[in-house]
C-alpha atoms as an extended CHARMM CRD file, in Angstrom:
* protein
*
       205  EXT
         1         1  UNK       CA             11.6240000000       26.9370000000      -22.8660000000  PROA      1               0.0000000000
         2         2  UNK       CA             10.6510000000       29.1260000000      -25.6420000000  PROA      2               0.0000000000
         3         3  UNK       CA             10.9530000000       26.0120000000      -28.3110000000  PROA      3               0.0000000000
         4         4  UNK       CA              8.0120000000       24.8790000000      -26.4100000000  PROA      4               0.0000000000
         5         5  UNK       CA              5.3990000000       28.1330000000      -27.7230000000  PROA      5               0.0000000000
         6         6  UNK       CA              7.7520000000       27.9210000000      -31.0500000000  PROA      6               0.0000000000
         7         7  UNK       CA              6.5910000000       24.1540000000      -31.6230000000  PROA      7               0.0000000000
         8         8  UNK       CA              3.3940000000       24.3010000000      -30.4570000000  PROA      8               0.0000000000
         9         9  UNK       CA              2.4230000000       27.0460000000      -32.9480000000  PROA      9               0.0000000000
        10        10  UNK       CA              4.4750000000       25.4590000000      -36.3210000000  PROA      10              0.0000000000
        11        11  UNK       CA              2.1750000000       22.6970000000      -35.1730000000  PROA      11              0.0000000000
        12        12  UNK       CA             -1.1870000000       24.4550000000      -35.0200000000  PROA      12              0.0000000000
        13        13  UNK       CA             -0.4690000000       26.6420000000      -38.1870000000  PROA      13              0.0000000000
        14        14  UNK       CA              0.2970000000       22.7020000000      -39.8840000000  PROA      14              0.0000000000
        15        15  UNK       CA             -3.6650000000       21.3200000000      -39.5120000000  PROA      15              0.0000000000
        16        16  UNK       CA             -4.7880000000       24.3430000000      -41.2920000000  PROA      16              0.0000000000
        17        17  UNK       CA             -2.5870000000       23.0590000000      -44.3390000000  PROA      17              0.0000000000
        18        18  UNK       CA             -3.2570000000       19.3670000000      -43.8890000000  PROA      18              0.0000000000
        19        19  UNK       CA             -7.2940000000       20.4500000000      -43.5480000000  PROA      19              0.0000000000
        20        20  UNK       CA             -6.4100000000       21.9570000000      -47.2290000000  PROA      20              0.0000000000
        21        21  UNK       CA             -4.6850000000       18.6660000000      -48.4660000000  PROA      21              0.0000000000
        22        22  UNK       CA             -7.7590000000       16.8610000000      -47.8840000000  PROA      22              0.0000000000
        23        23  UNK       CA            -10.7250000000       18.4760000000      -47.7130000000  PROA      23              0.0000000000
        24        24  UNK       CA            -10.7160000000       20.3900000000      -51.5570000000  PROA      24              0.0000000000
        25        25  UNK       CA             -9.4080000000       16.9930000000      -52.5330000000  PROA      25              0.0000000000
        26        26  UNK       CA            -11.5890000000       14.6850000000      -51.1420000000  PROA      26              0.0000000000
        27        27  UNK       CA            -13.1980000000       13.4050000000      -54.0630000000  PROA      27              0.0000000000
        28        28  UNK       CA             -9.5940000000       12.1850000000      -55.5950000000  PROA      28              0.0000000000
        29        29  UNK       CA             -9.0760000000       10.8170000000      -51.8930000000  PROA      29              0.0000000000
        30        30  UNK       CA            -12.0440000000        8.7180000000      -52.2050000000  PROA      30              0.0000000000
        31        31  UNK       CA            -10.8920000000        6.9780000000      -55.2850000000  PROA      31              0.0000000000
        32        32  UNK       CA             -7.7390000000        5.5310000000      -53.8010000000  PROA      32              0.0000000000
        33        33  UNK       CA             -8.0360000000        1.7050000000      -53.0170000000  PROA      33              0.0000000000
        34        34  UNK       CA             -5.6190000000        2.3080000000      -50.2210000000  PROA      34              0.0000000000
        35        35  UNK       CA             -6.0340000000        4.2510000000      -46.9270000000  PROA      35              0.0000000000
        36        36  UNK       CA             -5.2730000000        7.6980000000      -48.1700000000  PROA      36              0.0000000000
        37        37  UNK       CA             -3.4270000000        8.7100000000      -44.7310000000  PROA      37              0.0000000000
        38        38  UNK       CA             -0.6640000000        6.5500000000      -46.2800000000  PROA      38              0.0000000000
        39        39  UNK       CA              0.0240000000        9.6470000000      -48.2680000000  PROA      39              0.0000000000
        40        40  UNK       CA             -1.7400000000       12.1270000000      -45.6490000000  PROA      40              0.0000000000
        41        41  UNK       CA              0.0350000000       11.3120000000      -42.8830000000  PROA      41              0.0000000000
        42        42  UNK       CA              4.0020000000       11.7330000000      -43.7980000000  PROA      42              0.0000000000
        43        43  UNK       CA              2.5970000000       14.9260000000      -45.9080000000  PROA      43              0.0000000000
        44        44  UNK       CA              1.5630000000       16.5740000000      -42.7800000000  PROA      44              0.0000000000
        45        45  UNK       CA              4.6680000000       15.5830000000      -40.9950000000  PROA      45              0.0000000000
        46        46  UNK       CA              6.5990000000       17.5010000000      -44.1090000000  PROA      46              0.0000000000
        47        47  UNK       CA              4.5580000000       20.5690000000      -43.7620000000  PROA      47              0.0000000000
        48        48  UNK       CA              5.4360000000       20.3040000000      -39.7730000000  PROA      48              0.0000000000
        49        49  UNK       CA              9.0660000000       20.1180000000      -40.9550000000  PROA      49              0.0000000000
        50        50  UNK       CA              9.4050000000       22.8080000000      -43.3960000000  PROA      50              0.0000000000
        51        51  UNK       CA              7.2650000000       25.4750000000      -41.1190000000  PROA      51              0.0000000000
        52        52  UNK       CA              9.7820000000       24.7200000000      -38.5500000000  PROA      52              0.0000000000
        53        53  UNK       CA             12.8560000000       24.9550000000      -40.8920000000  PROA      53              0.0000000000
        54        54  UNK       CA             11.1450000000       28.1030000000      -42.2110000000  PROA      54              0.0000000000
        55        55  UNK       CA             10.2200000000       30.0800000000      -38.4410000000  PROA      55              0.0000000000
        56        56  UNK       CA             13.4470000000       28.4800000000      -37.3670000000  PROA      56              0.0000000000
        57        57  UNK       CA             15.2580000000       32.3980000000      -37.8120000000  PROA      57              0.0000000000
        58        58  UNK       CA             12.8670000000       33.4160000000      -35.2230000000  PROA      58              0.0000000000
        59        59  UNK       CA             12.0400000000       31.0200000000      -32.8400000000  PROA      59              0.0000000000
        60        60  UNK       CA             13.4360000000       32.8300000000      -29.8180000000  PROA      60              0.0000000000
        61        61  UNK       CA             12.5150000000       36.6140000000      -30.5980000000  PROA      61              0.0000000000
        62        62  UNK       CA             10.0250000000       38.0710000000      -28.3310000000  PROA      62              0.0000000000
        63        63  UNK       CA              8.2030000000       41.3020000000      -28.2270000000  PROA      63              0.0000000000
        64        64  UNK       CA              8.1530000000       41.2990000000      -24.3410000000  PROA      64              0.0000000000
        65        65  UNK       CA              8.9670000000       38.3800000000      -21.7220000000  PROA      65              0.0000000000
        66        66  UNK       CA              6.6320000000       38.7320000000      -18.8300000000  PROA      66              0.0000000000
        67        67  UNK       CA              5.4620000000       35.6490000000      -16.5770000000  PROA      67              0.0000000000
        68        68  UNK       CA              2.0880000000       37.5420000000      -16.1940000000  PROA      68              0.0000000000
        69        69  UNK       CA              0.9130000000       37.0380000000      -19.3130000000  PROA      69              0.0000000000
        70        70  UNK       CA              1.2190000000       33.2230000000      -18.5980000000  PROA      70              0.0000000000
        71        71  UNK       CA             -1.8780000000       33.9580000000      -16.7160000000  PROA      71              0.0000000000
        72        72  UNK       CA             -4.6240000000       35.1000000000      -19.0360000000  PROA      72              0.0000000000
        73        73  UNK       CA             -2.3310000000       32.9660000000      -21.8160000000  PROA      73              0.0000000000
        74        74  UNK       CA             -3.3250000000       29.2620000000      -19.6700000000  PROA      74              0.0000000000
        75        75  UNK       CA             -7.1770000000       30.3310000000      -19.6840000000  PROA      75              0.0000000000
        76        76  UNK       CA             -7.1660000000       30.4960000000      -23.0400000000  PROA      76              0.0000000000
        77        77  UNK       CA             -5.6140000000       27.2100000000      -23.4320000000  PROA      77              0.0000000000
        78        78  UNK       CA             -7.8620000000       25.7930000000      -21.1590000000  PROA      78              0.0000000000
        79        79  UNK       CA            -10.9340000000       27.2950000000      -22.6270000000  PROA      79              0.0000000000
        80        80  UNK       CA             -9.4300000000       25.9340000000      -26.1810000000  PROA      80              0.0000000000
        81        81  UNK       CA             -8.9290000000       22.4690000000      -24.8410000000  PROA      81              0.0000000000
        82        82  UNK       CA            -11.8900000000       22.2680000000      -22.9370000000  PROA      82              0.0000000000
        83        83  UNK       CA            -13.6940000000       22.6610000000      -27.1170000000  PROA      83              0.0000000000
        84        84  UNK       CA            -11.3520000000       19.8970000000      -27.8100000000  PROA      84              0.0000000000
        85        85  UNK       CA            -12.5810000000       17.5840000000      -25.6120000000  PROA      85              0.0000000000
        86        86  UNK       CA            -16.3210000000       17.9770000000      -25.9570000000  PROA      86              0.0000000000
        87        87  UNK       CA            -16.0260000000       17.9910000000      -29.7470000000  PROA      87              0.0000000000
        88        88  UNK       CA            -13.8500000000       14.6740000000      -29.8180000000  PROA      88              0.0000000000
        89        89  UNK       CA            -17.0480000000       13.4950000000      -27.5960000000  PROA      89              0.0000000000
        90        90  UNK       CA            -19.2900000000       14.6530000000      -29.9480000000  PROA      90              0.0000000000
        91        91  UNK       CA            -17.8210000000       13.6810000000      -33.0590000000  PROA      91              0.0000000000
        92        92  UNK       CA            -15.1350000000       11.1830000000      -33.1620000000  PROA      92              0.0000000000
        93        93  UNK       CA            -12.1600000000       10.9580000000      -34.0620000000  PROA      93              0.0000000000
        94        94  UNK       CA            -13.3220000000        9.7770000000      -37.6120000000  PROA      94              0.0000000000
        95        95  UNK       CA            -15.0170000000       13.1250000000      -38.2650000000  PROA      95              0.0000000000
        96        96  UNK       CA            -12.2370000000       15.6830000000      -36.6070000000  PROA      96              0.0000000000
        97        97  UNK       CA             -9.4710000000       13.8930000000      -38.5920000000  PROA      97              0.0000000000
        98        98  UNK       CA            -11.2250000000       14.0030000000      -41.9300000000  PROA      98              0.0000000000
        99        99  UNK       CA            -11.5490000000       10.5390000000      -42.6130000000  PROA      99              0.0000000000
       100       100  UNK       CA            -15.8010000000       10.3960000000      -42.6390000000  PROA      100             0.0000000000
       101       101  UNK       CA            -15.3700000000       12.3140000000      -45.3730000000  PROA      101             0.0000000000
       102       102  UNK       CA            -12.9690000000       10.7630000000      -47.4800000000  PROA      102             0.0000000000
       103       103  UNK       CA            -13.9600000000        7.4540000000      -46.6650000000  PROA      103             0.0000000000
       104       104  UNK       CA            -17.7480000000        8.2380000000      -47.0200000000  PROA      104             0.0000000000
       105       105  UNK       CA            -18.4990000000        4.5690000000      -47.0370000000  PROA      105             0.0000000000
       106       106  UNK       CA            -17.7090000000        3.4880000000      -44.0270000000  PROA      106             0.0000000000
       107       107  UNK       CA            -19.1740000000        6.5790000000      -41.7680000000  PROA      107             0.0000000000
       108       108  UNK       CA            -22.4280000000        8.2520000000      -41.4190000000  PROA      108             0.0000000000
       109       109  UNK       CA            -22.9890000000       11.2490000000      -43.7330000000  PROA      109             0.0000000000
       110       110  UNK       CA            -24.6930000000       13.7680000000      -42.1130000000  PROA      110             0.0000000000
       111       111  UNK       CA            -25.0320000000       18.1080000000      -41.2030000000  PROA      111             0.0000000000
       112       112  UNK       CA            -24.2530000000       17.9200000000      -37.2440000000  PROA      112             0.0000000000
       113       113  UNK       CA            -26.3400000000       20.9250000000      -35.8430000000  PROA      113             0.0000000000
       114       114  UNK       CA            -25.8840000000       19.7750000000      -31.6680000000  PROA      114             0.0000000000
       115       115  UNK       CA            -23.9690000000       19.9300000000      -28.9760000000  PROA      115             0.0000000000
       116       116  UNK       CA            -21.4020000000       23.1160000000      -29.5730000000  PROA      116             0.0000000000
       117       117  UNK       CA            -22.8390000000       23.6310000000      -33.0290000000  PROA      117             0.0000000000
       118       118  UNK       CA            -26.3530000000       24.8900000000      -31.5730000000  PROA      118             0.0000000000
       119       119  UNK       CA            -24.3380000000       28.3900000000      -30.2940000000  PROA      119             0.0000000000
       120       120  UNK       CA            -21.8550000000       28.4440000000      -33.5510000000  PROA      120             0.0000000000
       121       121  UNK       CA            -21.1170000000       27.0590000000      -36.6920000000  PROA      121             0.0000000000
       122       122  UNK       CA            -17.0000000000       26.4670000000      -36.2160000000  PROA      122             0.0000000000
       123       123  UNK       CA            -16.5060000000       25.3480000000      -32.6980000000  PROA      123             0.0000000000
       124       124  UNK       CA            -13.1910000000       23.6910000000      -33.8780000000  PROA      124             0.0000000000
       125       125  UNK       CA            -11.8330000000       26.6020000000      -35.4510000000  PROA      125             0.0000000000
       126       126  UNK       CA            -12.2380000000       28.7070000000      -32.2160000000  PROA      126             0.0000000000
       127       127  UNK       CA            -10.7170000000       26.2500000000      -29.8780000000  PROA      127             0.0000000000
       128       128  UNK       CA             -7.7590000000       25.7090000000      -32.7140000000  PROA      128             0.0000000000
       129       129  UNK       CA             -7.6560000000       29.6800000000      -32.4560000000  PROA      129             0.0000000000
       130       130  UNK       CA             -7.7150000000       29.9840000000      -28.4650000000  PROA      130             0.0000000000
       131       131  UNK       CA             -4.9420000000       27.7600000000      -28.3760000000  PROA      131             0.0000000000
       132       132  UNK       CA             -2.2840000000       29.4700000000      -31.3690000000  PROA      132             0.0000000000
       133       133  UNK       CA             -3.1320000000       32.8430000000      -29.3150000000  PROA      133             0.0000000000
       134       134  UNK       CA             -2.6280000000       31.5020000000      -25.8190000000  PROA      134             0.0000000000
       135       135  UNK       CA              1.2040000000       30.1160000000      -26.8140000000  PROA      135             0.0000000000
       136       136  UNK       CA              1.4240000000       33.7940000000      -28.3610000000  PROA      136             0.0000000000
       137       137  UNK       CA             -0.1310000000       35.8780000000      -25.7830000000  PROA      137             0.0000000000
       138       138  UNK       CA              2.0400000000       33.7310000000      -22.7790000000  PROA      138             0.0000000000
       139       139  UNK       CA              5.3080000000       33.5040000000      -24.2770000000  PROA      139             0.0000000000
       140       140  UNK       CA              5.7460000000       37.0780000000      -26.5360000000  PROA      140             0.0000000000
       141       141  UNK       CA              7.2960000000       35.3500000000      -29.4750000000  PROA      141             0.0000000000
       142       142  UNK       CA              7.0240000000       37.4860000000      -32.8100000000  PROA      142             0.0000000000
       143       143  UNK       CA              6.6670000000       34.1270000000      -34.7580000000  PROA      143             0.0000000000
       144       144  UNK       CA              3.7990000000       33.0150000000      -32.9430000000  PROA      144             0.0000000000
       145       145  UNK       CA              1.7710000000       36.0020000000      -33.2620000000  PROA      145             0.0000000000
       146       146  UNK       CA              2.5370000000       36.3840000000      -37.0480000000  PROA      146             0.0000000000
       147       147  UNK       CA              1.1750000000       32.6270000000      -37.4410000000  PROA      147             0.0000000000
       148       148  UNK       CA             -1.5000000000       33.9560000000      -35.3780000000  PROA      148             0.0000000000
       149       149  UNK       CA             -1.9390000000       36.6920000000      -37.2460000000  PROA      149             0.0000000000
       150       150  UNK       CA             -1.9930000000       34.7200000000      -40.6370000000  PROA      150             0.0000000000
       151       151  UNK       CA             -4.4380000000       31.4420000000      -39.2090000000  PROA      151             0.0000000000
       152       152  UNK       CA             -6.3810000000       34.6420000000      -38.3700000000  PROA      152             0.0000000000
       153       153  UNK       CA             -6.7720000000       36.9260000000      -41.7180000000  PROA      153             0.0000000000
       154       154  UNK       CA             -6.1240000000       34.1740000000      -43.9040000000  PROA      154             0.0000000000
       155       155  UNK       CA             -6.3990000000       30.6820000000      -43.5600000000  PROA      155             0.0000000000
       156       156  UNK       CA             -9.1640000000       30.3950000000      -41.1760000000  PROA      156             0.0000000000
       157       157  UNK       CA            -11.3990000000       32.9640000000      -43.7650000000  PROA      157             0.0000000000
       158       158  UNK       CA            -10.7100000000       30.9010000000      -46.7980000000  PROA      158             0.0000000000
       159       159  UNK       CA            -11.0100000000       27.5450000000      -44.8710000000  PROA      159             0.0000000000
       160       160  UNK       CA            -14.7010000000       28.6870000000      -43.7220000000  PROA      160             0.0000000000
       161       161  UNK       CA            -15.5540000000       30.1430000000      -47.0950000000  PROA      161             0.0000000000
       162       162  UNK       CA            -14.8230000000       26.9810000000      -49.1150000000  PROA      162             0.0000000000
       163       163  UNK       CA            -16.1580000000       24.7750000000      -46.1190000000  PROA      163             0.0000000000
       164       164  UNK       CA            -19.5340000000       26.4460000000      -46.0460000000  PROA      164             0.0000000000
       165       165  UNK       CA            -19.7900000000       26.9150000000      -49.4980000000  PROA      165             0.0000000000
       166       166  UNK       CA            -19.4870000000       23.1460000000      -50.3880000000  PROA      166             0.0000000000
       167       167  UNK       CA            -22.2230000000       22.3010000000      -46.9240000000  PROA      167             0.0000000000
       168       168  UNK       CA            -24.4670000000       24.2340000000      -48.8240000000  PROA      168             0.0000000000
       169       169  UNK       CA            -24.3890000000       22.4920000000      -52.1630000000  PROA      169             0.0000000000
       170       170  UNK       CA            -24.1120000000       19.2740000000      -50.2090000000  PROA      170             0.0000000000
       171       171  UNK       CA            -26.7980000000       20.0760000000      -47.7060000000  PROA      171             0.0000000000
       172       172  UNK       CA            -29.2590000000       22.8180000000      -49.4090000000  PROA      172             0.0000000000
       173       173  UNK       CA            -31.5740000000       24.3170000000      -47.3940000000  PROA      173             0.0000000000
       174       174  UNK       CA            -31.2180000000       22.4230000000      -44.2450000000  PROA      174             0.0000000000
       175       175  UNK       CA            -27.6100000000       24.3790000000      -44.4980000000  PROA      175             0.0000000000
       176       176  UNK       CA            -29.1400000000       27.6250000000      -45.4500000000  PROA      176             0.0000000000
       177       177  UNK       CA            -31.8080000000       27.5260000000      -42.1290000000  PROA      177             0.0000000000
       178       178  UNK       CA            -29.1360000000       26.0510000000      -39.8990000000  PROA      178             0.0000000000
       179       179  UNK       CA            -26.7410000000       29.1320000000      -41.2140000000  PROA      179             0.0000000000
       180       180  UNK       CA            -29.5320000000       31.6760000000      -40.5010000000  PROA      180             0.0000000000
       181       181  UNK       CA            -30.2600000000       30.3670000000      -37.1440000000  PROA      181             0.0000000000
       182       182  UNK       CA            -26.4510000000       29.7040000000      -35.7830000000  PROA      182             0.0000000000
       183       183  UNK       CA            -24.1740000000       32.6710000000      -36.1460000000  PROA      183             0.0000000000
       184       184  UNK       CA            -20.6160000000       32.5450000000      -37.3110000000  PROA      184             0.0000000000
       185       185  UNK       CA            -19.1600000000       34.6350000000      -33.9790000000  PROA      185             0.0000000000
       186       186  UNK       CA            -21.3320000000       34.5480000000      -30.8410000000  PROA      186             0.0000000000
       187       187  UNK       CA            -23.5200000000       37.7310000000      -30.4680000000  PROA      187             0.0000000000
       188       188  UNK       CA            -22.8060000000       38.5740000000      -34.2320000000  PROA      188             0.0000000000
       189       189  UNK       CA            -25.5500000000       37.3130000000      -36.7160000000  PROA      189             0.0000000000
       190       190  UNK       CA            -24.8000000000       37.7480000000      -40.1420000000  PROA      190             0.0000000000
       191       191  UNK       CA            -26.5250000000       35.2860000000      -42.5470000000  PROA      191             0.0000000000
       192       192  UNK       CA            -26.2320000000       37.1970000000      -45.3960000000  PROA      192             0.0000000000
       193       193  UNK       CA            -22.3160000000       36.7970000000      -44.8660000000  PROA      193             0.0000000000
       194       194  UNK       CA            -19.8960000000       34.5210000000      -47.2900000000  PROA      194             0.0000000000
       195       195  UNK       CA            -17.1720000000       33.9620000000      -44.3210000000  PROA      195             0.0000000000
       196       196  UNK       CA            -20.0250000000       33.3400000000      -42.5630000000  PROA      196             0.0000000000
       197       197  UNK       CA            -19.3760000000       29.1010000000      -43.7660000000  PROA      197             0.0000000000
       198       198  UNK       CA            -14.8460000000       20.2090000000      -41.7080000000  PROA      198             0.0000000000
       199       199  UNK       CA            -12.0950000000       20.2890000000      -40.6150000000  PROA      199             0.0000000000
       200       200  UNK       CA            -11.1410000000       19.4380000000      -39.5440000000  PROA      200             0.0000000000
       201       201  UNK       CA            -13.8350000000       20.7370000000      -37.7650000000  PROA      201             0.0000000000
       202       202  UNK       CA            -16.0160000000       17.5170000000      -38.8430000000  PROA      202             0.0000000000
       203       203  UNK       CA            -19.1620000000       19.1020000000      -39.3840000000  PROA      203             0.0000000000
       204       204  UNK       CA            -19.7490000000       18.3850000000      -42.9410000000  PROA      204             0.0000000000
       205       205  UNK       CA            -19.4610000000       14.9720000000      -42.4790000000  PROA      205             0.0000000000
C-alpha cells in the first residue's frame, strides 16, 4: 500500500515542473502552429517517470507507521480537494491547465480577484500543498516528506516569485492594489513582500 503515498507524491512534485515548462515559456508556446500539449503532455509524463525512477530507492522507508495519523492525514486531503473543486468551478479547466495562457487567443485574458482569490492570492498552491503533506503526514514515508519539504522551500517560493512578478508587469496597478488588499498566507499581510506573488493556479490568465 505504500506505492500508493509514493505515487501520489512523484505525481504532485511533477505539476510544479510541468507549471515551469510552460509558464516562463509561454511566449515560445504561443508561436507554435500546433497545440503545444503535443510536446507538453508526453514531457510531463517523462518528468513523472524519471521522479519515480529517481525516489524509486526509497519508496517504502518510513519514519514511523501509525494508522492514526491516517486521521488528521484524510482532513487534509479533503480540505485540499475540496480547493480543487471550487477552483475547477471557478476557473476551468482552460485556466488550471495553462492553456488560457498559451493559447491567449482563444480565452479571456483577465486578473481573477473572486471566489477563493478574495481571502488569498494562491488558492491552488495551498490545496496542491494540503494534499503532498496529507500522503506524507498519513503514510510516514521519508520520500514524501523530502518532496514536501522541497515543493515547500523551493519550488513553490520561486513559482510565486516569478508568477507575481510577471502579474504585475502584465497587470500594473490593478495587481499592485489587489496584492495589498489579499495576503499571501491568511492572517499574514505582507505587501511589501517579493514571495508575496498561474499555475497552474490560473490566475494570471
Amino acid at each position: 500500500m505504500l506505492l500508493i503515498p509514493w505515487m501520489a507524491a512523484v505525481i504532485y512534485t511533477s505539476v510544479p515542473l510541468f507549471w515551469f515548462a510552460i509558464h516562463p515559456f509561454a511566449e515560445r508556446w504561443r508561436k507554435m502552429n500546433r497545440s503545444p500539449y503535443r510536446a507538453l503532455l508526453p514531457l510531463w509524463m517523462l518528468m513523472i517517470v524519471g521522479l519515480g525512477w529517481c525516489t524509486w530507492p526509497w519508496h517504502s522507508q518510513q519514519i514511523y507507521s501509525n494508522s492514526w495519523t491516517w486521521v488528521p492525514a484524510l482532513a487534509l486531503l479533503f480540505f485540499g480537494f475540496r480547493v480543487y473543486l471550487r477552483i475547477s468551478s471557478e476557473f476551468g479547466a482552460h485556466k488550471l491547465s495553462g492553456e488560457a495562457e498559451i493559447r491567449p487567443a482563444e480565452h479571456r485574458q483577465e486578473l481573477v480577484t473572486t471566489g477563493l482569490h478574495t481571502r488569498l492570492r494562491h488558492p491552488i498552491y495551498l490545496a496542491h500543498l494540503c494534499n503532498l503533506a496529507g500522503w506524507a503526514l498519513g503514510s510516514g514515508l521519508v520520500i514524501d516528506y523530502v518532496l514536501l519539504a522541497l515543493n515547500i522551500l523551493v519550488t513553490f517560493p520561486v513559482m510565486i516569485y516569478m508568477e507575481e512578478r510577471e502579474l504585475e508587469v502584465r497587470f500594473g496597478e490593478a495587481f499592485k492594489r489587489y496584492k495589498d488588499r489579499v495576503p499571501l498566507i491568511p492572517g499574514f499581510h505582507s505587501s511589501g513582500a517579493r514571495f508575496s506573488g498561474s499555475n497552474a493556479n490560473g490566475r494570471r490568465v
